[in-house]
LOZA-33778 format. One record per residue (C-alpha): residue in three letters; x, y, z. Coordinates in steps of 0.05 Angstrom, whole numbers, plus 5000, padded with zeros to 4 digits. Example, Ala and Ser with C-alpha at 12.3 -4.5 7.8 and 13.67 -1.06 7.14 Angstrom:
BEGIN
ALA524649105156/SER527349795143/
This chain:
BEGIN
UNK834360556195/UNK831960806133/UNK836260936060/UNK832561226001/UNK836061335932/UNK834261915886/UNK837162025817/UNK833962755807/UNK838062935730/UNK836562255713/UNK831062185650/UNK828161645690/UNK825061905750/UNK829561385799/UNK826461375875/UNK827460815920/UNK828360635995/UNK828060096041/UNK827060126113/UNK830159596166/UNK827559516233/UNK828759096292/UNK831259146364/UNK838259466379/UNK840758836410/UNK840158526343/UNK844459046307/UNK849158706274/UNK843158286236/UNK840359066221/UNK846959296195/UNK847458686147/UNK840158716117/UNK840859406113/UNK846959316067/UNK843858746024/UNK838459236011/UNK842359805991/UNK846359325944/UNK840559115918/UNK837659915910/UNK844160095879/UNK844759465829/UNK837459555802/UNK837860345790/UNK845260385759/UNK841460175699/UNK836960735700/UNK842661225733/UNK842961725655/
């Protein structure tokens, strides 16, 4: 799975991702470090969101 965050009207020039992998019968662990990363992605650039 991968997420990426761009803020393109920002004055900061804002680009992030993360990328989770694993094997499909571990999903569930997937879906909830995927989530703590995008959190994470989304706490860190609100700063820099104007």
């Amino acid at each position: 799975m991968n997420f990426a965050l761009d803020y393109p009207n920002s004055k900061y020039k804002i680009k992030s991702s993360i990328k989770v992998g694993g094997k499909s019968k571990n999903i569930d662990s997937l879906i909830i470090r995927a989530k703590k990363g995008i959190k994470s992605i989304i706490k860190i650039s609100n700063k820099y969101k104007n």
